[in-house]
Structures are given as structure tokens and as C-alpha cells.
N, C-alpha and C positions, 0 to 999 in steps of 0.2 A: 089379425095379421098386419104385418108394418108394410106396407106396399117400397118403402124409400129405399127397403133393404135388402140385400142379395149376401147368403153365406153359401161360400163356395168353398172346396177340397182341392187343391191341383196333387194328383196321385200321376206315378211313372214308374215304369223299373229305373233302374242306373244306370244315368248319363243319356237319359232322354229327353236332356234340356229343359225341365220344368223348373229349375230353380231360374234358370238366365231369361226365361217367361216371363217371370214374377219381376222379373229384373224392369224387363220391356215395361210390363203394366204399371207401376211404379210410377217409373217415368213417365210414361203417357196419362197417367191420374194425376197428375200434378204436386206428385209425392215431390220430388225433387227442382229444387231452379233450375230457369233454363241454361244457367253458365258454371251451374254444381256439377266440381268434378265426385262421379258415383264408383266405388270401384266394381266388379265384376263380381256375381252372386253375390249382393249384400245381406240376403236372406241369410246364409251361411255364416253365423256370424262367430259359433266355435272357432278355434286356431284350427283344432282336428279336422274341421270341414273342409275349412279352407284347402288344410294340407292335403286333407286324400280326395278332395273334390268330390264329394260326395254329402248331402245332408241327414244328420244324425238325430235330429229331437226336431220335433212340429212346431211350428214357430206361425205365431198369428202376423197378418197386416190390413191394413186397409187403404182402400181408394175410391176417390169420389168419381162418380162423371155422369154428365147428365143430369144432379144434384140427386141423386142415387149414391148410398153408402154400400160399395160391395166389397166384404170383409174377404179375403184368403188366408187360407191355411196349409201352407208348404211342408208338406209330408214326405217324410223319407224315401228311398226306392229299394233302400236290403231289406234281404229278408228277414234279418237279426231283430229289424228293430219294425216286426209289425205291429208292438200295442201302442206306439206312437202313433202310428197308421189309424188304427181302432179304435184310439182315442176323439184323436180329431175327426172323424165321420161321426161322432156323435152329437157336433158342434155344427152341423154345415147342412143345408138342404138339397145340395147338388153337388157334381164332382165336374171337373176336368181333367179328361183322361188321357194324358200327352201323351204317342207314338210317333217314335223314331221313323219316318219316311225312309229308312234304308233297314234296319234293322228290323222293324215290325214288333208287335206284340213278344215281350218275353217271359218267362218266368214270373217275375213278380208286378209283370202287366194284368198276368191273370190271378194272382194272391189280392192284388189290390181293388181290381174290377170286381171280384167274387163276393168281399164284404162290402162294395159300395152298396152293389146290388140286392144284395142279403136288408140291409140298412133302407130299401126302396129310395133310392135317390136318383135324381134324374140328373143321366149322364153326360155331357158336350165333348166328342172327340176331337180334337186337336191334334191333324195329323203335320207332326213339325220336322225342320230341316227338312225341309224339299229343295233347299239349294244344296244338299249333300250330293257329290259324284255317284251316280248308280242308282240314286235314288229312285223309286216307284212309288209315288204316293197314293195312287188309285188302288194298285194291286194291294199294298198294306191297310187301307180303309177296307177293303173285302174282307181280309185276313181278320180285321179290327169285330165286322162283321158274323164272321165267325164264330169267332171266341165267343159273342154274346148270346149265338145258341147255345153252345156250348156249353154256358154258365145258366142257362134256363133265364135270358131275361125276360122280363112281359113284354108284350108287345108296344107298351109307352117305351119299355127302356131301349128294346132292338131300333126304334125308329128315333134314334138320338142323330140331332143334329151337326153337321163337321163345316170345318173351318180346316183351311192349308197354308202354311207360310211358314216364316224362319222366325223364332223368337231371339236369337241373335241380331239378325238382322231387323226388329222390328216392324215385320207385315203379317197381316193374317188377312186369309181372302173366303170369299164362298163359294167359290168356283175354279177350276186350276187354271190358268194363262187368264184372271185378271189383271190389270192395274197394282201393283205391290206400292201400296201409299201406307198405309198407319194399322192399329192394333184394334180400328173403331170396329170391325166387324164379330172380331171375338165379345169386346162388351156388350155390342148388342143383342149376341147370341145370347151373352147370357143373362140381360135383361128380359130374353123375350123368354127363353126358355126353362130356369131354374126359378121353381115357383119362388115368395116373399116367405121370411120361417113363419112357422106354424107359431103363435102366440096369444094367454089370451090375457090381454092386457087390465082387464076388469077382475080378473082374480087377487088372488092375493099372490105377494113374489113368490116364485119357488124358480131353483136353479141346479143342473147337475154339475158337481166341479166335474170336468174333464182334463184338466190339466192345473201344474201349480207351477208359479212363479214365484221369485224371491226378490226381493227389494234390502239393503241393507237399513233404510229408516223404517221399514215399516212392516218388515217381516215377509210372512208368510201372502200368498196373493193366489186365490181361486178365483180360476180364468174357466167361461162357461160361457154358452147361451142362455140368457133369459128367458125362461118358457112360459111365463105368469107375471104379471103384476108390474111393478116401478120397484129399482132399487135407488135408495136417499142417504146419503151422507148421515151419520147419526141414527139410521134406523135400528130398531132391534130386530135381531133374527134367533133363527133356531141352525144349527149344526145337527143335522141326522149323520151319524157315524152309519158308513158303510161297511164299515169291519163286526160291529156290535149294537150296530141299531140305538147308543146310546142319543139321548137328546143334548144339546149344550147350548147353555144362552150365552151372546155375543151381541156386539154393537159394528154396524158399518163403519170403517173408518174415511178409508178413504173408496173413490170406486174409478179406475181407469178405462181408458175407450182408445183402442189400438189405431197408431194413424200413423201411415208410413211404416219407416221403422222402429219406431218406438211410439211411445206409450203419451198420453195427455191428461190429467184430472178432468175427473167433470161431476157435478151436482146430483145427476140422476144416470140410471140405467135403465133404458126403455126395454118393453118387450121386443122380444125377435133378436135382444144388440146382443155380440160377444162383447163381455168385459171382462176387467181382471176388478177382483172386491178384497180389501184388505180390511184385517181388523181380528183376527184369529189368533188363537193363540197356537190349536192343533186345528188344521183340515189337509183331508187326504181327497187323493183322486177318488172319484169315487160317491164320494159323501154327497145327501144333499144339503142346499141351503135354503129354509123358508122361514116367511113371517109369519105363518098359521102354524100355533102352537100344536096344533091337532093334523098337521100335514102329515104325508105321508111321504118315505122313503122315494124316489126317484129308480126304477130298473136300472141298472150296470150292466151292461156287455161285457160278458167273459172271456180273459184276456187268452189266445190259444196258449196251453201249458208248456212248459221249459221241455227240452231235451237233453241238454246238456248238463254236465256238473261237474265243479273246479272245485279244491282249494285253495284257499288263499289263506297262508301262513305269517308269522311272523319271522323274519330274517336272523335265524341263527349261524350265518356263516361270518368266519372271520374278519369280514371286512365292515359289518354293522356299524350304521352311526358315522360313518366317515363321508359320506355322502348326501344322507337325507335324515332331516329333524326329526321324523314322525316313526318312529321304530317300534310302541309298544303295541303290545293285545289289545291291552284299553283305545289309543287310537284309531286301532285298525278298525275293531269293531264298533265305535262310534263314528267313521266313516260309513262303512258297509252301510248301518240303519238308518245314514242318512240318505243311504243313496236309493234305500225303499219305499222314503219317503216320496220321490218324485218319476223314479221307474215303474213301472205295475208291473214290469212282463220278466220281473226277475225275484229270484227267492234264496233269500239266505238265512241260514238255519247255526249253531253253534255245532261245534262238534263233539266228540267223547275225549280230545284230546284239549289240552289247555293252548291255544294261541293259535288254533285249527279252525276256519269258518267254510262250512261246504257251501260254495256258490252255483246256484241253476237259471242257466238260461236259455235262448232260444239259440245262441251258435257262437262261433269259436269270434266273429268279428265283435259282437257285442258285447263280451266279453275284454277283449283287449281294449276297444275303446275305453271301458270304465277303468282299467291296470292303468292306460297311459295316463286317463285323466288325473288318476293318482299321482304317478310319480311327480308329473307337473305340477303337484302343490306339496312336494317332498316327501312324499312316502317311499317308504325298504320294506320290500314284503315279496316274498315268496308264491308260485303261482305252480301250479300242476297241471301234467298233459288232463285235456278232456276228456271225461266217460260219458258213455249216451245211459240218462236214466232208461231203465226196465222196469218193463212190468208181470204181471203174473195173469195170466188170463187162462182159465180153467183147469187149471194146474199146472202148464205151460210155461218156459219165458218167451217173451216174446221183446223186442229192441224197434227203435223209431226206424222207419225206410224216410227214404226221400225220392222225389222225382227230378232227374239230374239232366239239366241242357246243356249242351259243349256244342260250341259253334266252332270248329276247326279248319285250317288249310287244305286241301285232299291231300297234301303229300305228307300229313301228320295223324292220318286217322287211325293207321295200322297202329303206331305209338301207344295212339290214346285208347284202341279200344285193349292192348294188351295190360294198360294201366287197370283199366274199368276190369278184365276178367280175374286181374290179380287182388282186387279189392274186393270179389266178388257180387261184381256187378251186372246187371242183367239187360242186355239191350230190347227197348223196347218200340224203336223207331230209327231210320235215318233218312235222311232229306239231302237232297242236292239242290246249296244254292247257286245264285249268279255264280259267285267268289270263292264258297267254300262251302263245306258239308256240315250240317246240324243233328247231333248224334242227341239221340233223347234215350234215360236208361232210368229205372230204378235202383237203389244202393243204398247199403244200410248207412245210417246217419257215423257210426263207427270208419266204415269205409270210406268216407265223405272228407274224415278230417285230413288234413295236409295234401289234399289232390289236387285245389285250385294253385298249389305250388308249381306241380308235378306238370298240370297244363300248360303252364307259360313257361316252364323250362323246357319242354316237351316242342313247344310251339314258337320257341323263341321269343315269346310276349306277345302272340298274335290271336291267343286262344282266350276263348270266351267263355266264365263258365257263371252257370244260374242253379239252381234247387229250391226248390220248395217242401214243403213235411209234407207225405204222401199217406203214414197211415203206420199203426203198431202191425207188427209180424211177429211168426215163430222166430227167432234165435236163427240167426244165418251160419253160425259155426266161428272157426277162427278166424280174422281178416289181417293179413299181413301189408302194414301200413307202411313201414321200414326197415328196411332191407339193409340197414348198415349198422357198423357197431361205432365207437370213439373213440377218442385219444384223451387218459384222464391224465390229469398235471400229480405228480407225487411229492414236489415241494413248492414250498409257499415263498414269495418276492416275486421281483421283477423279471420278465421274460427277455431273452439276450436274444439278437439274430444268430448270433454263434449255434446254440440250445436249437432256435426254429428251423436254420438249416436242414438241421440232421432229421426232424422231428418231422417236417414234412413230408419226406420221404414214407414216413407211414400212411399220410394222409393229407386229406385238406385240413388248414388250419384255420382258426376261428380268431387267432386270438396275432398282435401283430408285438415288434419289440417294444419291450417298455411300457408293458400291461403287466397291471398288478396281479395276481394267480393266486391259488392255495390250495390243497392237498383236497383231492375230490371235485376240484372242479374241470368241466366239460373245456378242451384246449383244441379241438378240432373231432374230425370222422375218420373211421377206419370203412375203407370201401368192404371189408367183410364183415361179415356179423360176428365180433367181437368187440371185447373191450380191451386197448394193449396202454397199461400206465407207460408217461414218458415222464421225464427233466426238462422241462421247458426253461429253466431260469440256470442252467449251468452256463459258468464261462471259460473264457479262453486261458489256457494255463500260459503262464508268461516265461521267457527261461532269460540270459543274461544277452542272448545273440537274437533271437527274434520271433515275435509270437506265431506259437504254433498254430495254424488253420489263418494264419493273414489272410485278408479276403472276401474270408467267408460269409455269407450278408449279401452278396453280391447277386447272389442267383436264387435272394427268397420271394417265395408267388405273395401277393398280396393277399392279404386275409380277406374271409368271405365274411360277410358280417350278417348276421338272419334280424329282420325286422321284429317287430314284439309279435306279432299273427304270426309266422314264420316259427320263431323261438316256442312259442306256444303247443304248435304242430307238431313240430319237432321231435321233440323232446319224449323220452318213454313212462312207462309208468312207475320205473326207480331214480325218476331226475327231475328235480326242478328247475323251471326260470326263475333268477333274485333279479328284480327292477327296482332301479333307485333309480335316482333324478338324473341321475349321470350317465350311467348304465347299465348293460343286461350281458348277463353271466349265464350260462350254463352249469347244472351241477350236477351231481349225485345228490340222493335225499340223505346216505348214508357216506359222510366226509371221508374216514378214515377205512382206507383198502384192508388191514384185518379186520374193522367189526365186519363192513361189507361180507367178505368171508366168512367169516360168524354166522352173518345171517344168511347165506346161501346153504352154509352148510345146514343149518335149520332148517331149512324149506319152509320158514314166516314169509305168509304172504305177507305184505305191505296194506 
């Protein structure tokens, strides 16, 4: 064991301040100058993150104090992206489990506490924003309490030590109405309490990659804890493939050691350190890495399996190539394989169709993340509503449930619970908070999709919504997700306010003047359950005395514009999302209103 060193996990649901923690700790480890201006969650270092304020992929740091190296690893809060979560507890000997002082334990408080604990890690509660209006921090440390019968923890884990303060604000205390001075109380805690890793330095190296890193000079980079031995610049090793058990000889090239926010060379890799080792030509998550030709594999923790499944097409509608560089099959699916390369918790297969890739993952966000991250480097590609994978259990189908949390207004519950009985939802609990009521229900994963919409329209943005996978069931029947039909465009150019005037009349419109259109694509909603083609691009006929409908344009509603998650939701099972760099379209999967017809009169499923 390395006594110097402490690996820690900061796990949270979303938006319980554990990234602006990390922020704190930083700063106070002497990661940054004292006249360094830091901007706000630097951990967060995707653009996406930043945007949706939310972190997306586990990200290593480290900070000194007390001449103690204690390594963090800031782990996501959705639920989409739990093999990141599963990863990094594989890396770490103890957690920090931030709770929201006004909010308390949610949803994927107890997804993420449930594997900490599985994993035997010893856990330090961090109960934060206790400067929040309304807050109770004592009553939410019970609550915290809890949950950890709850989860069956041992009697080492129940009796985990708490710390209270604002990691915003920079204090953490051991007691509530101490002194609010600095963040020393939490390091200590977790000097004194998360054992030094497990390491046996006398062995020979051996290491489980749990994550991969990219470097443009040097490639590939498996980031791990060292569980055995010294890793040396120039060493030779062994690559044990976790997909086939093959062996592969390889040379250390380079071996990095995480500090602050980035990364430093160094000579050796001690037992107990996380580091990133370059020098591969293929390693995957997963794999091990040793110097004993005669070693053995390292165990993997199994990543929980997809529920969902997309796909993702290539862009055959009329406007391909006008927007984004990266348009063919060959691209698309040499993206996709690269993106299995560094995801575990996602699966993508070829389809029976040519330029057709069925995509499986854990939910409709982690999902769109990987769509946007595409177009942002120019891809045009086609995307389909989500289906919840099924299964077959004793001759039975059976479809994924979930356990669903809505924290709502009371004057919006009736709303929500008539949402939840139309999706065929089942209440299994309701709670009266201080502010508002906490509806807990199971729902089939089907039911599920496009509801966090429906909440915050439902709630006017005030509704809070959580799930977790609960478990396969029989087949719930049919689930009516949406209730409306559309407005398809019938010719191709530019959309005139003259055309939108009239057009809106049928409906909301998606689309504003002086957007490009084409035959089969989505141009607004019909509030009934139909589909009514309009002329979005007709214009004004002109005569010698003065144009007819002068005006008009005057009184058009602003377009409603659906975000890529939204678009996603949306959208039914004979319509695609087209995303390119520039934009997102609505469409049919079938362009032209007779084949359409053609095919309905078929009765071809799709």
C-alpha cells in the first residue's frame, strides 16, 4: 500500500454541485495561482458540458495537501451515462457522495451509491448548499441515512463520516453552525477515512485500463490504476485483450500522472498511482496491461445493458452535402466504431439495409449527446425515434420498466398524474414536500420517452424529473406517446411569410420565412391526429394595381424550434431527424406523398 495516496470518486445526481466541488478542491490544493483567473466547472471541459451544465464523460485530477497525492475522478450525475460511472469506481478506493441540502438523495443518488457500495468502497457524505433558501441539512443527512439501509450497506459503510458546507462558496465544516473558513475539513476527512489503494508494489506491473485517452502525438492512452509492480518508460509489456483474451507485445512509451487539469510526463508509475501509459497501437477499456508474460486477465465489471435502439442513417434527402463534409456510409460507420472504441455502455451493429447502423444505448440523452457531437465535427446523417430493446422470457415479451421521480408544484399534479395514466403509468408513492409534491411511479421505458418534455411544459420549467431501470416486465400493451399529427411541406424552395400565414392556421409551425423545405418534410403539428400536406413556399401573386394579401407576414407566431432531445422524442416511427452542422429538419422516412400512399395502402411495416 502507498500510504501518500488517496483515490477518491465524487458521485451526485444532477446539479448537486459536485463538479463546482472539485472546483473548490483545486483551488484549495494549489492546483491553480493565487491571481489565476479559473473559469467556473473547469472539470467540464466538453463545449456540451459547459452548455447543458451537466457532466458527460469521467474525467481524472489530482491535488496535493499535506504532501499527500489525492487523485479525483468527477463522474457524471444521468442516468444515460452510468458506464462512465462504473468505470471510474473501478479506479478509486472510496467515494464522495454529494447531497443537495435542499433537495436530498434522488434518483441517481441511489444508482450511484448502489454500485459504490456493491464495489465496497468506503463512503464520505458531503451534505452541500446548506447556504440554499429552505435548506435542512440534518433532516437530508437522515434521509442520506436511509437510503444506505436501504441499499444493504455494512455496518463500516452506514457509519460513513459527513462534512456540511457550500462548495460554491468554499467551506466545509464537521459540525452545522461552525466557523465557515476553508475546504481543510473535507481533506482530512478523507485522509483519515478512505483507506491508501490496495497495491502490491513487489509484484510484477499489472493494470486494468478503465478508461482511454487520446493525445494527437502519441495516440492511444490507457488511464488505470496500478495494482502491482512499477511502470518505466521503455518497459515491455503484455496487452491482454478483454474482448478475446489475445496476448500482444508492446513497449511503454510514454507514462502521464494527472495534476490539476491536465496531464505531466514522468519516468515511473508507482503502485496504487492512476496514470495514463501510452505506447499501443489497439487497447480497449477493459483490457489488461502486464509485464508477466504468464499473467493473468484482470476481472471487468459488466457494463448494465442498453435499452434503447436508434438508427442512424445516411442523409438521403434533397439537401445532402450542402451543409456538412462527412455524408457517406463509409464515414458514418467509421465514426460510429470509433466511438466503441472509448464508450463501453453503447452498441452498434450494421444493419440488413446498406447505409443503415442500429444504435443501443442506455436513453434517449446519451444518445443525442453522441448525434451532436457529430454534427460538430460535420456530419449529415439521419437519426430515428427510439425503440425500447425486448425480450423473450418463457415464451413471453417482456419490455424494460423504469422507476420514475417527478418532483412537482401541487397545483400541477393533477396534470402530471393524467400524463403518467396516459402513458400507462403506475403510481407507486406520493410525498408532500416543504414546496411541492414528489410523485414516484413505475413506467415502461417506451412510456418514458418524450415525458421529461411534457413535465416542463406541464410545469412551466418548474418540474423535476429522475428514472432509473427498474427491471424487464410482461409487455404493458400500447402506449400513446403522441397525441398529434403534422403539417408536411408538398414543394421544395424557400418558405414565404405569405405561404406561413395561411399555413399556421392549421397548426404550430416549425419552420420560419426563408427556410429552405422539400417535399416530405416535417413543416409544423396538426393539434389532431393527422397528417394534412400544405405549400409552405407559395407567393404572393402580383397584378398591375397592387399586391394581393399586402400585409400579410404581419400577424405570423414565431416558430417553435424542438432542441436535438426534443426532435428525437418527437418524432414517430415513419419520420426521421436529418442533423447537419447547421441544422435539424423534421421529415418523413418516405419523401414523396404517393409512394407514402403506396406504402400505406401495403400495410408494409417499416
Amino acid at each position: 500500500m502507498n500510504q501518500n495516496i488517496r483515490n477518491i470518486a465524487i458521485i451526485a445526481h444532477v446539479d448537486h454541485g459536485k463538479t463546482t466541488l472539485v472546483d473548490k478542491l483545486l483551488k484549495e490544493g494549489g492546483v491553480f495561482r493565487a491571481n489565476q483567473q479559473v473559469e467556473e466547472r473547469a472539470m467540464d471541459s466538453m463545449d456540451l458540458e459547459k452548455e447543458k451544465g451537466i457532466t458527460i464523460k469521467a474525467k481524472n485530477t489530482s491535488v496535493h495537501w499535506k504532501d499527500k497525492i489525492i487523485n479525483i475522478v468527477d463522474t457524471p450525475g444521468h442516468a444515460d451515462f452510468g458506464g462512465e460511472v462504473e468505470r471510474a469506481l473501478r479506479m478509486v478506493d472510496g467515494v464522495l457522495l454529494v447531497v443537495d441540502a435542499y433537495d436530498g438523495p434522488q434518483a441517481q443518488t441511489r444508482f450511484v451509491l448502489r454500485k459504490a457500495l456493491a464495489h465496497g468502497l468506503k463512503v464520505v457524505l458531503v451534505i452541500n448548499k446548506i447556504d440554499r433558501e429552505n435548506a435542512e441539512p440534518a433532516k437530508m443527512y437522515d434521509k442520506v441515512l436511509e437510503l444506505l439501509m436501504e441499499l444493504n450497506a455494512t455496518e463500516e459503510q452506514f457509519d460513513a463520516p459527513v462534512v456540511y458546507g457550500s462548495g460554491r462558496d468554499g467551506y466545509m465544516m464537521y459540525h452545522l453552525g461552525e466557523e465557515k473558513k476553508d475546504m481543510s475539513s473535507l481533506f482530512q476527512t478523507v485522509l483519515d477515512h478512505v483507506p491508501p489503494p490496495f497495491a502490491k508494489p513487489n509484484e510484477p506491473f499489472h493494470m486494468l485500463v478503465s478508461n482511454i485517452d487520446w493525445s494527437d502525438y502519441v495516440g492511444r492512452i490507457a488511464v488505470g490504476k496500478i495494482l502491482g509492480g512499477t511502470a518505466k518508460v521503455g518497459d515491455p509489456v503484455f496487452v491482454i485483450r478483454h474482448s478475446d483474451g489475445k496476448r500482444v507485445r508492446a513497449k511503454i512509451s510514454k507514462i502521464f500522472e494527472f495534476t490539476g487539469l491536465g496531464t505531466a510526463e514522468a519516468e515511473t508509475g508507482i503502485a496504487g498511482n492512476i496514470v495514463g501509459i501510452a505506447g499501443f497501437e489497439d487497447v480497449d477499456i477493459g483490457d489488461t496491461l502486464t509485464a508477466d508474460e504468464a499473467g493473468h486477465a484482470l476481472p471487468f465489471t459488466q457494463i448494465d445493458p442498453p435499452t434503447l435502439e436508434m438508427q442512424f442513417c445516411v442523409n438521403d434527402g434533397p439537401l445532402v452535402g450542402k451543409e456538412g463534409k462527412l455524408v457517406t456510409s463509409r464515414q458514418l460507420r467509421e465514426r460510429l466504431m470509433r466511438e466503441l472504441k472509448t464508450n463501453v455502455s453503447i452498441y452498434i451493429e450494421d444493419s440488413d439495409k446498406a447505409g443503415v447502423f442500429n444504435v443501443k444505448a442506455r436513453g434517449a440523452m446519451q444518445i443525442a449527446v453522441l448525434v451532436e457531437t457529430m454534427r460538430r465535427e460535420g456530419f449529415e446523417l439521419l437519426v430515428s425515434r427510439p425503440t425500447v430493446i425486448e425480450k423473450t422470457v418463457d415464451g413471453a415479451r417482456h419490455e424494460p420498466f423504469e422507476t420514475v421521480w417527478i418532483e412537482v408544484p401541487d397545483e400541477c399534479v393533477g396534470a402530471i398524474m393524467s400524463n403518467l395514466a396516459n402513458r400507462k403509468g403506475l403510481l407507486t408513492n406520493m410525498e408532500k414536500l416543504s414546496h411541492s409534491t414528489m410523485i414516484e411511479a413505475t413506467i415502461t421505458t417506451r412510456g418514458l420517452i418524450g415525458m421529461e418534455i411534457d413535465v416542463v411544459n406541464a410545469t412551466s420549467g418548474r418540474g423535476v424529473l429522475s428514472h432509473l431501470f427498474k427491471e424487464y416486465a410482461p409487455y404493458a400493451g400500447e402506449v400513446l406517446t403522441r397525441i398529434t399529427g403534422t403539417l408536411i411541406a408538398t414543394e421544395a424552395g424557400e418558405t414565404t411569410a405569405y405561404a406561413l400565414v395561411m399555413c399556421q392556421e392549421r397548426g404550430k409551425l416549425f419552420v420560419s420565412p426563408g427556410e429552405q423545405v422539400y417535399e416530405g418534410m416535417i413543416v409544423g403539428e396538426n393539434p389532431r391526429n393527422e397528417d394534412i400536406s400544405i405549400n409552405a413556399v407559395r407567393e404572393k401573386k402580383l397584378t398591375n394595381f397592387r399586391s394581393q394579401g399586402e400585409g400579410v407576414g404581419v400577424g405570423l407566431t414565431p416558430a417553435t424550434k424542438l432542441s436535438l432531445e426534443r426532435s428525437i422524442e418527437y418524432i414517430a416511427a415513419d419520420e426521421f431527424v436529418e442533423v447537419t452542422p447547421k441544422n435539424l429538419r423534421l421529415r418523413k422516412r418516405i419523401l414523396s406523398a404517393t409512394e407514402r400512399r403506396k406504402h400505406e395502402r401495403s400495410g408494409k411495416a417499416d
